[in-house]
C-alpha positions in Angstrom: -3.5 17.7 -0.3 -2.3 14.3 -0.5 -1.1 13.4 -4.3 -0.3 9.8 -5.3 1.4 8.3 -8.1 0.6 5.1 -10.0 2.4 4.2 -12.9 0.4 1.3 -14.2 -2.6 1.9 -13.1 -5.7 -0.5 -14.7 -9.2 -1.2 -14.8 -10.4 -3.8 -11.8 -12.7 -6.3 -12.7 -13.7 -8.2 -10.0 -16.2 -11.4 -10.5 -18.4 -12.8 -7.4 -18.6 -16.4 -7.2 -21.1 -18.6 -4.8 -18.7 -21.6 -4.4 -14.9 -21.7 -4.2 -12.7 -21.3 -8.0 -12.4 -24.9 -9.0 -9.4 -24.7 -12.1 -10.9 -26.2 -15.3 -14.4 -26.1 -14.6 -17.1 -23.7 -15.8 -18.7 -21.5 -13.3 -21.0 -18.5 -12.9 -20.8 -15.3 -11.0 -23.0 -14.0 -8.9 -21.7 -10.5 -9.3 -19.5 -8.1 -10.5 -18.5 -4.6 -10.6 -15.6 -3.1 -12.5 -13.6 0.3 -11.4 -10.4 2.1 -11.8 -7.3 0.7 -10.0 -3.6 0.7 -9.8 -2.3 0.8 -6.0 -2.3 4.8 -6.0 -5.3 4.8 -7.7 -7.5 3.2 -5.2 -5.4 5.2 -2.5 -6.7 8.5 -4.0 -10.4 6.8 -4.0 -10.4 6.2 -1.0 -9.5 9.3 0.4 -11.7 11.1 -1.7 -14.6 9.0 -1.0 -13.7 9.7 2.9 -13.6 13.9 2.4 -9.8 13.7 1.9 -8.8 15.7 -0.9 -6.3 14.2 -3.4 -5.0 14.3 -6.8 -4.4 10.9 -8.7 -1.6 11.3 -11.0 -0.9 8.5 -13.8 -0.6 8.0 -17.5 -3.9 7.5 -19.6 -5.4 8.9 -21.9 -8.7 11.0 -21.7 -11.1 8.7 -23.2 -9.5 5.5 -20.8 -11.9 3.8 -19.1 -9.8 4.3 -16.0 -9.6 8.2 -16.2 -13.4 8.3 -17.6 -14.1 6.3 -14.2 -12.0 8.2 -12.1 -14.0 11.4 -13.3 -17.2 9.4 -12.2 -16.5 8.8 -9.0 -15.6 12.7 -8.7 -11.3 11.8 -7.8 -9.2 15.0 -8.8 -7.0 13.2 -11.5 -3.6 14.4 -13.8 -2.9 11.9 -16.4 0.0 11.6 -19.2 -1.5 10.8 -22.7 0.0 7.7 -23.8 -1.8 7.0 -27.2 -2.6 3.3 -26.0 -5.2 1.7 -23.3 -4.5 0.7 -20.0 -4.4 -2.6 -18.7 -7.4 -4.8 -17.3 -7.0 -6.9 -13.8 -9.4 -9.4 -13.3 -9.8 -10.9 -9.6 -12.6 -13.5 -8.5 -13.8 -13.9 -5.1 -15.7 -16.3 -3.3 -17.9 -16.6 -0.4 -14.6 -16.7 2.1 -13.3 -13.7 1.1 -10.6 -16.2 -1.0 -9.2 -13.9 -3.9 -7.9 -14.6 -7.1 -5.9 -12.3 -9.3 -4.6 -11.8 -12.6 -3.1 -8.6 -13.6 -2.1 -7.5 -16.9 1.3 -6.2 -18.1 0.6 -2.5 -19.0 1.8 -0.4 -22.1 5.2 -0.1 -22.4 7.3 3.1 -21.8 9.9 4.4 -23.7 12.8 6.6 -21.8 10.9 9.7 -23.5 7.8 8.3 -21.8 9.1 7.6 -18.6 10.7 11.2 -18.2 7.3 12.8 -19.0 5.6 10.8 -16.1 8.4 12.1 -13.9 8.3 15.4 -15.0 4.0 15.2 -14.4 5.1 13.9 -11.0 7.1 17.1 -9.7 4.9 19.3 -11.1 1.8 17.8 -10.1 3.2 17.6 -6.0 4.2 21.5 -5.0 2.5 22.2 -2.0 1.4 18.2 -1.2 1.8 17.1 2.2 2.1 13.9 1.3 3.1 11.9 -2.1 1.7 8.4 -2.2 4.2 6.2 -4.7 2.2 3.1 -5.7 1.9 -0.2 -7.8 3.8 -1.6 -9.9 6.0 -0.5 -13.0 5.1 -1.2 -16.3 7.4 -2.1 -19.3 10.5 -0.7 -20.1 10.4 2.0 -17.0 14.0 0.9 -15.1 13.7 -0.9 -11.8 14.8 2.2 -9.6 12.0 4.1 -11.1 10.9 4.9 -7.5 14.3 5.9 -6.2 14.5 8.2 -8.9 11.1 9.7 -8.3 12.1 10.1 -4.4 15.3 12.0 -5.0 14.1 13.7 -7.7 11.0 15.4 -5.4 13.6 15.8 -2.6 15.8 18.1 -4.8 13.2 19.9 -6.6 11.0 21.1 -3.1 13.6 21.4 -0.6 12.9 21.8 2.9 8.7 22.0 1.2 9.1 18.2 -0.4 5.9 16.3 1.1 6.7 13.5 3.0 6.8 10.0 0.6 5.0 6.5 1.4 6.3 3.7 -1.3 4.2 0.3 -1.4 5.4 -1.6 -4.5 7.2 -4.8 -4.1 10.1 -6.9 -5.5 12.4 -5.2 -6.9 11.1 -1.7 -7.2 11.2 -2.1 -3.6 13.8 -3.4 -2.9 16.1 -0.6 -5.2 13.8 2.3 -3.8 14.8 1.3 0.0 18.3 3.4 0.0 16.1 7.4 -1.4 14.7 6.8 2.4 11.2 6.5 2.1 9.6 8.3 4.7 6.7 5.2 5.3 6.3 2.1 3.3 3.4 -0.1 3.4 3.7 -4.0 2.6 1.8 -6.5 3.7 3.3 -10.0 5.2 4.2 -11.6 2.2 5.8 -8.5 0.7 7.7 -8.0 4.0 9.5 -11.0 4.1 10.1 -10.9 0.2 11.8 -7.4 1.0 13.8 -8.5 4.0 15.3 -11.1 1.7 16.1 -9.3 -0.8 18.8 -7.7 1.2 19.7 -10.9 3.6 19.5 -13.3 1.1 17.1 -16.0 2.9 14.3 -15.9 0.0 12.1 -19.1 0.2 13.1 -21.4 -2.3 9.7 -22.3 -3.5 6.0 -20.6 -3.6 4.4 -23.2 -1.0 7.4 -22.7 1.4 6.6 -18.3 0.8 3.0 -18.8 1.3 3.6 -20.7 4.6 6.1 -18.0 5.8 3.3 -15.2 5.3 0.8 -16.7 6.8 3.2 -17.5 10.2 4.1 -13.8 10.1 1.0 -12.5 10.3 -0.1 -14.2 13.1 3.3 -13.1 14.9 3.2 -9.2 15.2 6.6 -9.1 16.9 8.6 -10.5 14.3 6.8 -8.3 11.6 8.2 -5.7 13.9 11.6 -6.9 14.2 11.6 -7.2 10.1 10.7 -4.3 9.6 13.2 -2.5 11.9 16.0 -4.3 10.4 15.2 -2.8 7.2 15.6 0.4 8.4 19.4 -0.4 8.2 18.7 0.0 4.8 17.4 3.0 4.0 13.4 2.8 5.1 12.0 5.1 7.8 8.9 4.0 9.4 6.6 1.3 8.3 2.8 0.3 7.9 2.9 -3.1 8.0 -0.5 -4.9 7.3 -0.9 -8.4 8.8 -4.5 -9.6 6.9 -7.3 -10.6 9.8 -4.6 -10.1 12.5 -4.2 -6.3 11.8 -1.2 -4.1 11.4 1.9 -2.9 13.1 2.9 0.6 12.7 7.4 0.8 13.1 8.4 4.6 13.4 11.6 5.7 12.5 13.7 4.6 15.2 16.8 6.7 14.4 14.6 9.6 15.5 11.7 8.6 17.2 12.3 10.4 20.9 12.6 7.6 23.6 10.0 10.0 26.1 7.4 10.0 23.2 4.7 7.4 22.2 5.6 4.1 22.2 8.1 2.9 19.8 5.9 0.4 18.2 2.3 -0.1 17.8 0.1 -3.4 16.6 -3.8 -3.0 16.3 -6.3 -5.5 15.9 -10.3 -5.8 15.5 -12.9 -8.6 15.7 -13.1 -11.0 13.2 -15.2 -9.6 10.0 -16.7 -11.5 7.1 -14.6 -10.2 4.0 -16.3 -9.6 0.5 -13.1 -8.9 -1.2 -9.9 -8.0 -0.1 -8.9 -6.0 -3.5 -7.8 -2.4 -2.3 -7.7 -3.4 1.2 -4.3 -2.1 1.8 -4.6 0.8 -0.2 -7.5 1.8 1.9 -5.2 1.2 4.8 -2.8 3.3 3.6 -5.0 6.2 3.0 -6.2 6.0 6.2 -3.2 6.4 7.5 -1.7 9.3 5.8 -4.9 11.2 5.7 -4.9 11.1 9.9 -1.3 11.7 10.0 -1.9 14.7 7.7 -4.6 16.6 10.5 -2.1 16.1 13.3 -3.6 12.6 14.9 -1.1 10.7 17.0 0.4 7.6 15.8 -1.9 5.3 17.8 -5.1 7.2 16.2 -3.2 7.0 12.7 -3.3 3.2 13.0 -6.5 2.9 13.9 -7.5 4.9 11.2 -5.7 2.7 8.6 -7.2 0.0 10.3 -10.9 0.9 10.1 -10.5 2.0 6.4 -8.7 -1.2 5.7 -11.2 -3.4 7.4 -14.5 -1.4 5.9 -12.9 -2.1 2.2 -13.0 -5.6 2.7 -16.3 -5.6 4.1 -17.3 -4.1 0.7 -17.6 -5.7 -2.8 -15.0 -5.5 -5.4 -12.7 -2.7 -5.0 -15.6 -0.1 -3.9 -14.1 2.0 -1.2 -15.8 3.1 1.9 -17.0 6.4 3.6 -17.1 8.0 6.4 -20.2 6.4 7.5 -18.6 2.8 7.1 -15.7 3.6 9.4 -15.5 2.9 13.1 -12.5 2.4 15.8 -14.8 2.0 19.0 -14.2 -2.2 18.7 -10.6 -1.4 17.6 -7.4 -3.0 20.4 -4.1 -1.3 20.3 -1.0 -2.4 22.0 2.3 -0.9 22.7 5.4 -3.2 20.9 8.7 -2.4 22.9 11.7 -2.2 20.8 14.0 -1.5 23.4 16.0 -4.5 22.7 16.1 -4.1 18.6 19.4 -3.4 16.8 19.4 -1.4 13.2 21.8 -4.4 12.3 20.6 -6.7 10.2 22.7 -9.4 11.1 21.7 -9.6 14.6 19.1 -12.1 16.1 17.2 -9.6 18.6 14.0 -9.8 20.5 10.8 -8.0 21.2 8.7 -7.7 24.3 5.2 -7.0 23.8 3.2 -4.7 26.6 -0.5 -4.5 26.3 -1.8 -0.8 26.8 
């Protein structure tokens, strides 16, 4: 069983509109839908709507919106009563698959509050294979929430604790990188944000950080070389999703055997015409740790997180796809070499691609 863990979990709202969003002007949508959300949220949805079984663990209480829609769509769910409503995220899309978002705070926690969600965590995850840690934190729970969580199910299980994917960003990131994460999942922008945060070369302005994303995902080997430098820092492997231009998977290099599969992998599909990109990544995600769970190599664990990534944003709003959406017959994978790349972070290095 694969469990995941979203603190701040929400309700999506996302509206369909038949132009582009034009600031200050009055326009109407051509659809919406609205469904539960919260980065571990829409991991455990997917799954569940691909035959994966998982457990969705957040706070909420039983009358929410979000756990009352969770129970809809038939997703296994453990919640902490917090005597307050979850949040609302609104996000408008347009005809380009352009999306817009605006995401609510969240209740706030108390330290009482935050140790229950812990405590719902551990005992929610004997037996798991995997533990999915996703989203962001709301109020008054400490920046190194995730750290915590990770040493904390580490110590309690043993030698039986499941393996742990993180994708947050910023700061929870960021202080969650030394507990070793077994995989974490950012996209381009997050990447570079992360990288930064331990190199110091953040941009110094939105535009500039925009700009950077969008060159990195269109330059698989230096998403690669990133995200191998962070392992200096504490991370294992590493999903990275690179929007239209695919993914790269990074596997643990400190153990990764050097006769095994190759030390790197990108993949990459033909152009699609996005509805909405909300849950994309999440969808990737589960793909990817439900194929690694039966035993499928790492190349066939990509392409997995690639074909449920891809069939997300195919669909409208945050609706996440089965088994009868997915496909990796038109999928390309190649092989990135990293036999060049240092775990210093300091160090300029270079990577060779090999097409397989």
């Amino acid at each position: 069983m694969i469990v995941t863990f979203t603190p701040n979990p929400s309700l999506d709202k996302t509206l369909e509109l038949d132009a582009p969003l034009r600031t200050g002007a009055v326009q109407r949508a051509i659809g919406h839908t609205a469904e539960p959300g919260g980065k571990g949220v829409n991991i455990s949805r997917a799954l569940t709507a691909a035959g994966t079984r998982s457990l969705a663990v957040l706070p909420g209480d039983p009358g929410d919106p979000v756990l009352l829609a969770l129970q809809e769509l038939g997703v296994e769910a453990r919640a902490l009563p917090l005597g307050a409503p979850l949040r609302t995220n609104t996000a408008i899309t347009d005809p380009q698959g352009v999306t817009t978002k605006i995401n609510e705070p969240g209740p706030a926690f108390d330290a009482a509050l935050t140790g229950a969600l812990l405590q719902l965590l551990l005992q929610t995850s004997e037996g798991a294979s995997w533990v999915a840690l996703a989203g962001s934190l709301p109020p008054g729970v400490p920046v190194d929430f995730y750290a915590q969580a990770i040493t904390a199910l580490r110590r309690t299980f043993g030698e039986q604790a499941p393996k742990i994917a993180l994708d947050t960003s910023g700061e929870p990131m960021a202080a969650a990188l030394p507990a070793a994460p077994d995989l974490i999942k950012p996209n381009a922008e997050e990447l570079l944000e992360l990288h930064a945060a331990f190199t110091g070369s953040a941009a110094t302005d939105p535009d500039t950080a925009q700009r950077l994303a969008d060159e990195l995902e269109t330059d698989p080997a230096r998403a690669v070389q990133l995200a191998t430098e962070l392992q200096h820092h504490g991370a294992r492997a590493a999903l990275v999703t690179l929007g239209a231009h695919g993914a790269v998977f990074i596997p643990n290099l400190k153990t990764a055997p050097s006769d095994g599969e190759p030390a790197a992998l990108r993949a990459w599909g033909p152009a699609i015409v996005p509805r909405s990109t909300v849950g994309a990544g999440d969808a990737s995600l589960a793909g990817f740790i439900a194929a690694a769970q039966s035993g499928a190599s790492e190349t066939d664990s990509l392409k997995h997180a690639m074909a449920m990534g891809r069939a997300a944003a195919e669909l409208p709003g945050s609706i996440m796809p089965t088994p009868q959406h997915l496909s990796t017959s038109a999928l390309s994978t190649e092989a990135l070499s990293t036999e060049h790349l240092t775990l210093n972070p300091s160090t300029t290095t270079t990577v060779n691609v090999e097409t397989s």
